[in-house]
C-alpha positions as CSV (number, residue, x, y, z in Angstrom):
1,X,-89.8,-85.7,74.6
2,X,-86.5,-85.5,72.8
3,X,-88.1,-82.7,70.2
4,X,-88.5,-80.5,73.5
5,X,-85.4,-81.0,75.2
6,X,-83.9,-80.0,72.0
7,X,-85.9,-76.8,71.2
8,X,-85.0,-76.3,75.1
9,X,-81.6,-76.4,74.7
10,X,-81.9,-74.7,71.6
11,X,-79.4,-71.2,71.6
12,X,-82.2,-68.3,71.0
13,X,-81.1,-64.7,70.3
14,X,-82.3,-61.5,71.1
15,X,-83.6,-59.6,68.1
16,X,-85.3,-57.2,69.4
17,X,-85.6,-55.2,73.4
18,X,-87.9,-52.4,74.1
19,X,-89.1,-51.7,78.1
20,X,-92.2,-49.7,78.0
21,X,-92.8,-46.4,79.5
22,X,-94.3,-46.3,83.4
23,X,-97.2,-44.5,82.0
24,X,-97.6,-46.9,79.1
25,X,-101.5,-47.7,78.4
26,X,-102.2,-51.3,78.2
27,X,-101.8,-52.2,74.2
28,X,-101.3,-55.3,72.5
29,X,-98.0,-57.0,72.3
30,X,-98.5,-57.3,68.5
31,X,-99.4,-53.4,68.3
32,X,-96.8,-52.7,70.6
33,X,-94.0,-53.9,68.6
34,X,-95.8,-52.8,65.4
35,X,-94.8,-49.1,66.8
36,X,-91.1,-50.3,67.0
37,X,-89.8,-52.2,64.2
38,X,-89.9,-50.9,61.0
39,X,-90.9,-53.0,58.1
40,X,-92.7,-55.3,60.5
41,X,-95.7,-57.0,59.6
42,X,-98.8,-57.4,62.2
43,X,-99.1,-60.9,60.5
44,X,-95.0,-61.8,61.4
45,X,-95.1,-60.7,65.1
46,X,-97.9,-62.8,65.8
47,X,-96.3,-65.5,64.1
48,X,-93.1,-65.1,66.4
49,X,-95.7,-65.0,69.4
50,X,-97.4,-68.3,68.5
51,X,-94.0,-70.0,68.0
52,X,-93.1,-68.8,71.8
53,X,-90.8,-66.4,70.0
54,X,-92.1,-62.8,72.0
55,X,-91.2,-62.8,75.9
56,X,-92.5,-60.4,78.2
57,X,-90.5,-60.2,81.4
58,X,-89.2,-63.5,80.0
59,X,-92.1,-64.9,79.8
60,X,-93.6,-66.4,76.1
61,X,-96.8,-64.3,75.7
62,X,-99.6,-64.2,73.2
63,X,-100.0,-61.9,70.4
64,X,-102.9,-60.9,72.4
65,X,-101.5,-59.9,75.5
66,X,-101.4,-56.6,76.9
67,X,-98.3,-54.6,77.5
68,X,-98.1,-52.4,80.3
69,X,-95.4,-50.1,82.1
70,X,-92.0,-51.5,82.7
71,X,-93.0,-54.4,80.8
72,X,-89.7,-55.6,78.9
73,X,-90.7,-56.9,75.9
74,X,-88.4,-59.0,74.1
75,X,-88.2,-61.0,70.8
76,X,-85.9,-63.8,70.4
77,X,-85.0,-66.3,67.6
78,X,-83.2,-69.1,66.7
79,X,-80.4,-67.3,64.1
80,X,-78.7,-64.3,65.1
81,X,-79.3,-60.7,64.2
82,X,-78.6,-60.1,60.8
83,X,-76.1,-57.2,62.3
84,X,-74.0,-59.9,64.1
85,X,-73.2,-61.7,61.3
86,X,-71.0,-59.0,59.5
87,X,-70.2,-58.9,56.2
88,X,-67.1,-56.8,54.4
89,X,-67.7,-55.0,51.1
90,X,-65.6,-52.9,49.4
91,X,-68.1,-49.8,49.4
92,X,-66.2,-46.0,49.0
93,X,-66.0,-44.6,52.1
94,X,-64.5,-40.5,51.6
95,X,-62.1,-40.7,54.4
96,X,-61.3,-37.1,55.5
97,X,-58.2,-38.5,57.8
98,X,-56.7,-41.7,59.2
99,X,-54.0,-42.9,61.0
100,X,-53.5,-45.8,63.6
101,X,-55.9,-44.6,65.7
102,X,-58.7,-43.0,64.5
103,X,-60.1,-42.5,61.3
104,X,-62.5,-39.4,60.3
105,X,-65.3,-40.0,57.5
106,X,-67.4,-37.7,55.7
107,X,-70.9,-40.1,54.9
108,X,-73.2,-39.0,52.4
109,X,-76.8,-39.1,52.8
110,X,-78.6,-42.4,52.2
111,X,-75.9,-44.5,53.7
112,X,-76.7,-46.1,57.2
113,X,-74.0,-46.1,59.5
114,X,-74.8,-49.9,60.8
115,X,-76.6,-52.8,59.9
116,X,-80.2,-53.3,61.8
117,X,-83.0,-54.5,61.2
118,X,-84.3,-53.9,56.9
119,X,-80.2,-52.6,56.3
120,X,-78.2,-55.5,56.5
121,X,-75.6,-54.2,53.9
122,X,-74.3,-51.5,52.2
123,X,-73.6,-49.9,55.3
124,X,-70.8,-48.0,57.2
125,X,-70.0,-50.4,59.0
126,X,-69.6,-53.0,56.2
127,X,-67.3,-50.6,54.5
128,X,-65.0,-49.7,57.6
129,X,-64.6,-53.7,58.5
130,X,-63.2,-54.1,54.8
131,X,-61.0,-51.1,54.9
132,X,-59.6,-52.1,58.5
133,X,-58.9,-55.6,60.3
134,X,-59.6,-56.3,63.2
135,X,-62.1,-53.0,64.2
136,X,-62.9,-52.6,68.0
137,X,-66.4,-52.8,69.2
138,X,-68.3,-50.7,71.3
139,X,-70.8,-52.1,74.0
140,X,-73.1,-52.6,71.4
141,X,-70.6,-54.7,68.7
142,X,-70.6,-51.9,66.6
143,X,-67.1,-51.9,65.2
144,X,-65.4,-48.9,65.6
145,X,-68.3,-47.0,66.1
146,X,-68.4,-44.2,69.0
147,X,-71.0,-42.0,67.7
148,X,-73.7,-41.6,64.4
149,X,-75.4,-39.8,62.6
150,X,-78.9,-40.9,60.6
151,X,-79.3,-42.7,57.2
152,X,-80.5,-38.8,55.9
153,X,-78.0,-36.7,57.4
154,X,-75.1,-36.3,55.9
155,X,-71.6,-35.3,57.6
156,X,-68.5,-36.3,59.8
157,X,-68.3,-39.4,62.5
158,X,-64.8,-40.2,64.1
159,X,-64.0,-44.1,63.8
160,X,-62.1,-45.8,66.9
161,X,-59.4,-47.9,65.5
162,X,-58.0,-49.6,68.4
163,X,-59.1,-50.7,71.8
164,X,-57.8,-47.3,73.3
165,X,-58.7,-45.2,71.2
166,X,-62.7,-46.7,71.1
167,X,-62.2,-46.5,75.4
168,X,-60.8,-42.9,75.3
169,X,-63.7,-41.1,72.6
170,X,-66.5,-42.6,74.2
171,X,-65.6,-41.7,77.4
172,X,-65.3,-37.8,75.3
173,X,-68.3,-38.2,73.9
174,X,-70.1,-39.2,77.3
175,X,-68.2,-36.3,78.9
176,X,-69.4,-34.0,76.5
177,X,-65.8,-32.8,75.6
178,X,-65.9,-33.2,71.8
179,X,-67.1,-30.5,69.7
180,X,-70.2,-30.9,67.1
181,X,-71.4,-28.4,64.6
182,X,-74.6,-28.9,62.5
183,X,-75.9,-26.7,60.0
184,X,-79.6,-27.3,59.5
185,X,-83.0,-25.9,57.3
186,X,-85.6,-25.4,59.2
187,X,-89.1,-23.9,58.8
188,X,-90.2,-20.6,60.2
189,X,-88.6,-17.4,60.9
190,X,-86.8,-18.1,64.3
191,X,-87.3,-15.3,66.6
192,X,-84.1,-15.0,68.7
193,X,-80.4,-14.6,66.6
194,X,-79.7,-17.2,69.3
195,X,-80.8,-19.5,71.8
196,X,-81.0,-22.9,73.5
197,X,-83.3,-25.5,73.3
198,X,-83.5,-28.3,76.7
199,X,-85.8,-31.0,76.9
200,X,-85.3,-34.3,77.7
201,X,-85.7,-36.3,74.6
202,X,-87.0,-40.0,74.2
203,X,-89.5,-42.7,72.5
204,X,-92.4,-40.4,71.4
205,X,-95.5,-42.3,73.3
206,X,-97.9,-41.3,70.0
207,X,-95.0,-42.6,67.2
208,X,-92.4,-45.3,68.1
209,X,-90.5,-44.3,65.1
210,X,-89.8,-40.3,66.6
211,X,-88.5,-39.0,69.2
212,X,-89.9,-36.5,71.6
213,X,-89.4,-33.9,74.2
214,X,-90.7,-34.3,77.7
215,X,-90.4,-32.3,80.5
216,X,-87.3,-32.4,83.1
217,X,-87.7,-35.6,85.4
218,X,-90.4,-37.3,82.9
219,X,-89.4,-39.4,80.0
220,X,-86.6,-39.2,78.4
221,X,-82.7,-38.6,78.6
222,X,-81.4,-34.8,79.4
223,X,-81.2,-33.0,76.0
224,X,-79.5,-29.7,75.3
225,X,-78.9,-27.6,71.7
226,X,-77.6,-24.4,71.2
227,X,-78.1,-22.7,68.0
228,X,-77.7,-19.3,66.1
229,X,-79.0,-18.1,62.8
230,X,-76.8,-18.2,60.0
231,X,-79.5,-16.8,57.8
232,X,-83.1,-15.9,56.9
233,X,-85.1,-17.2,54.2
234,X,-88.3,-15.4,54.4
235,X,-90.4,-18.5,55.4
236,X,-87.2,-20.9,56.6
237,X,-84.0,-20.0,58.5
238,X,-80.6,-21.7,58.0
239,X,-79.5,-22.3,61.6
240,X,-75.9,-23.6,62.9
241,X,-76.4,-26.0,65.3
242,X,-74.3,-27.2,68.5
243,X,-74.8,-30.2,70.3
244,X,-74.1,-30.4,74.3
245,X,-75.3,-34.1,74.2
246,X,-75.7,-36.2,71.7
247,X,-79.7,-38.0,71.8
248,X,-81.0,-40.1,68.8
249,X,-82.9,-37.5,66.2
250,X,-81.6,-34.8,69.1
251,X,-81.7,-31.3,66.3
252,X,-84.9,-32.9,64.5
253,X,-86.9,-33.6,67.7
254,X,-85.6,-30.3,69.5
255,X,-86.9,-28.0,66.6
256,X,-89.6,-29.6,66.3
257,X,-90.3,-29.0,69.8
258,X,-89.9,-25.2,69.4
259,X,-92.2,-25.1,65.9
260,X,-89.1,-25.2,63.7
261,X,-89.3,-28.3,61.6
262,X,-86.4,-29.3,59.8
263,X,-87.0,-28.6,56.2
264,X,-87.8,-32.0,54.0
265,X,-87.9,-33.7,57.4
266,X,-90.9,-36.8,56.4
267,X,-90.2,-38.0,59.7
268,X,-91.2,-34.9,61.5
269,X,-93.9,-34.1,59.2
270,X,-91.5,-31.2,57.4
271,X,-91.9,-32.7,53.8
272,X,-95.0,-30.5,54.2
273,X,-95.5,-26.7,53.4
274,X,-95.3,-25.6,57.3
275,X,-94.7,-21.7,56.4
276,X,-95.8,-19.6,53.6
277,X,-98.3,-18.4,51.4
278,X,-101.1,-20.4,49.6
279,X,-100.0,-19.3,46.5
280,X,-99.4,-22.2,43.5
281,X,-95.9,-20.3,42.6
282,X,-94.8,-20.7,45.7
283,X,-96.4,-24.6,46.3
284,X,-94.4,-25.2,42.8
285,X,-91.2,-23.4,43.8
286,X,-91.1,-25.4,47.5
287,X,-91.6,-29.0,45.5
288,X,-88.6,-27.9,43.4
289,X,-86.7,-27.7,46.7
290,X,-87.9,-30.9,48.0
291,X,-86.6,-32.2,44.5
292,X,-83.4,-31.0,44.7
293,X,-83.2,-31.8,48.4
294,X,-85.2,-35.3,49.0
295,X,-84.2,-35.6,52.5
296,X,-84.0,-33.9,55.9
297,X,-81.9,-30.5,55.8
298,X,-79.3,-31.5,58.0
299,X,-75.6,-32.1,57.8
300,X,-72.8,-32.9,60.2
301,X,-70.5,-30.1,59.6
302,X,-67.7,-29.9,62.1
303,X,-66.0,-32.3,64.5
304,X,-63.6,-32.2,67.0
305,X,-62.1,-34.4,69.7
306,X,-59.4,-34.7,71.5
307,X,-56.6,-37.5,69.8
308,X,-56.2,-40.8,71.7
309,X,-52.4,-40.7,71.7
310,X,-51.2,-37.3,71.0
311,X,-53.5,-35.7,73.4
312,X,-54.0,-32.6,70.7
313,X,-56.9,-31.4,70.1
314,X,-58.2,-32.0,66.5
315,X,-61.0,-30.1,64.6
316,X,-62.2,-31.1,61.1
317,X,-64.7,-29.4,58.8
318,X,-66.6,-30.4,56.0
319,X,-67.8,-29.2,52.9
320,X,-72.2,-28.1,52.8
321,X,-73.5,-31.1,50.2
322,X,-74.5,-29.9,47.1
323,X,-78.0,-30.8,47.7
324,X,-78.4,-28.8,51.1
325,X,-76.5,-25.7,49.2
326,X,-78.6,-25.8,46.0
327,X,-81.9,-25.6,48.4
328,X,-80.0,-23.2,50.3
329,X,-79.5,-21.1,47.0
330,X,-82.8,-21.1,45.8
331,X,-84.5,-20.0,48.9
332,X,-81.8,-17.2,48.6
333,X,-82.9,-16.2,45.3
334,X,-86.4,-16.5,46.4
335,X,-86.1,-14.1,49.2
336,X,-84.0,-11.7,47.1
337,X,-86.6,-11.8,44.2
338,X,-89.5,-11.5,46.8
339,X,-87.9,-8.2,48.3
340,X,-87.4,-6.4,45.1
């Protein structure tokens, strides 16, 4: 009896929340989170659900039971989330600007931006909190954190360093007032010198891991890019990319959308050969670009916002990475060569 009033009273945290779709077919709990979690095992989550450790609409469940719409599925544990329990390392961070309020960072690809679940260190986060005391958090207990970019893209994020200043970017960023420039690879000749793509984007229903576009009204939150072509590349286009809002994997699920893959994208399937010819030159020559560029062709290139204090409007712009503009050159050199 005492054993059970302890686990009872025992503090459990929430790892994990996901609230299905309204048109979600019924599907296991333990294939359900499979879908979510990366690095999961089948053989863990049904683990978690024998030891009372998975709740559907706070209810323990088996690993057998079968999700439905609106369902909130939740997984709780006895420790806290490897992200709450941050940890400072003295990682180089290039720090474009800083002052007391804000600081601007220029991440590299590779680096996530904050701990979850498989990166518990080495991130942005861990960086920032051993550069600056004392960071704010955001509604989420990120510190400092307003906005982000993925592990793959590479480019600028604005850091909040006070209370105000986290209060007065959000409420920028959720007003759509701050200014974001992107330049991005992607496959296929785009037919338009400009254009805008709108869809709302969420939880891809076929792939937990992507995002995906559904019509107005569905799924989703409202999604809006504008882009123009910086420059053609026989088989890919080099696109400059501005975001109206600002949706997880918004460029990479939006191009998709429109048959324009990002180049190098594995998520999206664009590590593949999506435009071309069957040629083995040119299957050779698109592996040496995948080599020189191993990850999505994407980078963060300009930020603005408006400054927390001084009320001036600030822009900053950042160099193209060296692996995005070595791709870049080669399929420049490939088109000129084709041509002649």
């Amino acid at each position: 009896m005492k054993e059970e009033e302890a686990l009872e009273n025992e503090e459990l945290y929430e790892h994990f929340k996901y609230t299905a779709h309204e048109g979600q077919e019924p599907l296991r709990v333990d294939k359900f989170l499979m879908n979510f979690i990366e690095n999961a095992t089948r053989n863990k989550i049904q683990l978690a659900a024998k030891a009372g450790n998975v709740l559907v609409n706070e209810i323990p469940v088996k690993s057998s039971y079968k999700v439905k719409g609106n369902d909130v599925v939740r997984v709780v544990l006895t420790y806290p989330p490897h992200e709450n329990l941050l940890v400072a390392e003295d990682i180089p961070i290039d720090i474009v600007y800083e002052d007391d309020d804000v600081m601007v960072v220029n991440k590299i690809a590779g680096m996530v931006v904050h701990p979850g679940h498989g990166n518990y260190s080495g991130t942005l986060v861990n960086g920032l909190i051993h550069h600056i005391e004392n960071l704010p958090t955001n509604s989420n207990e990120r510190p400092g954190l307003v906005h982000r970019i993925d592990k793959d893209t590479s480019g600028l994020l604005v850091v909040a360093k006070t209370e105000l200043a986290m209060a007065h970017l959000s409420k920028q960023f959720f007003d759509r007032t701050t200014e974001r420039l992107y330049y991005a690879l992607v496959w296929g000749n785009i037919d338009q010198e400009d254009g805008t793509i709108q869809g709302n984007i969420g939880r891809s229903l076929k792939n937990r891991l992507q995002m995906d576009v559904f019509p107005e009204g569905d799924f989703g939150k409202h999604a809006v890019t504008h882009y123009k072509v910086l420059e053609r590349f026989s088989y890919v286009t080099l696109v400059e990319c501005k975001l109206e809002t600002g949706r997880t994997h918004q460029i990479r699920a939006h191009f998709k959308h429109i048959g324009h893959t990002l180049f190098n994208d594995e998520r999206y399937g664009g590590e593949r050969i999506l435009k071309g010819t069957t040629f083995t030159k040119y299957k050779q020559f698109v592996d040496n670009c995948f080599k020189v560029l191993p990850r999505q062709a994407l980078h963060a290139k300009t930020l603005g916002f408006t400054h927390p204090t001084t009320g001036k409007f600030m822009q900053f712009n950042s160099e193209i990475p060296e692996d995005i503009r070595q791709c870049v050159e080669k399929w420049r050199n490939y088109t000129v060569n084709q041509n002649e």
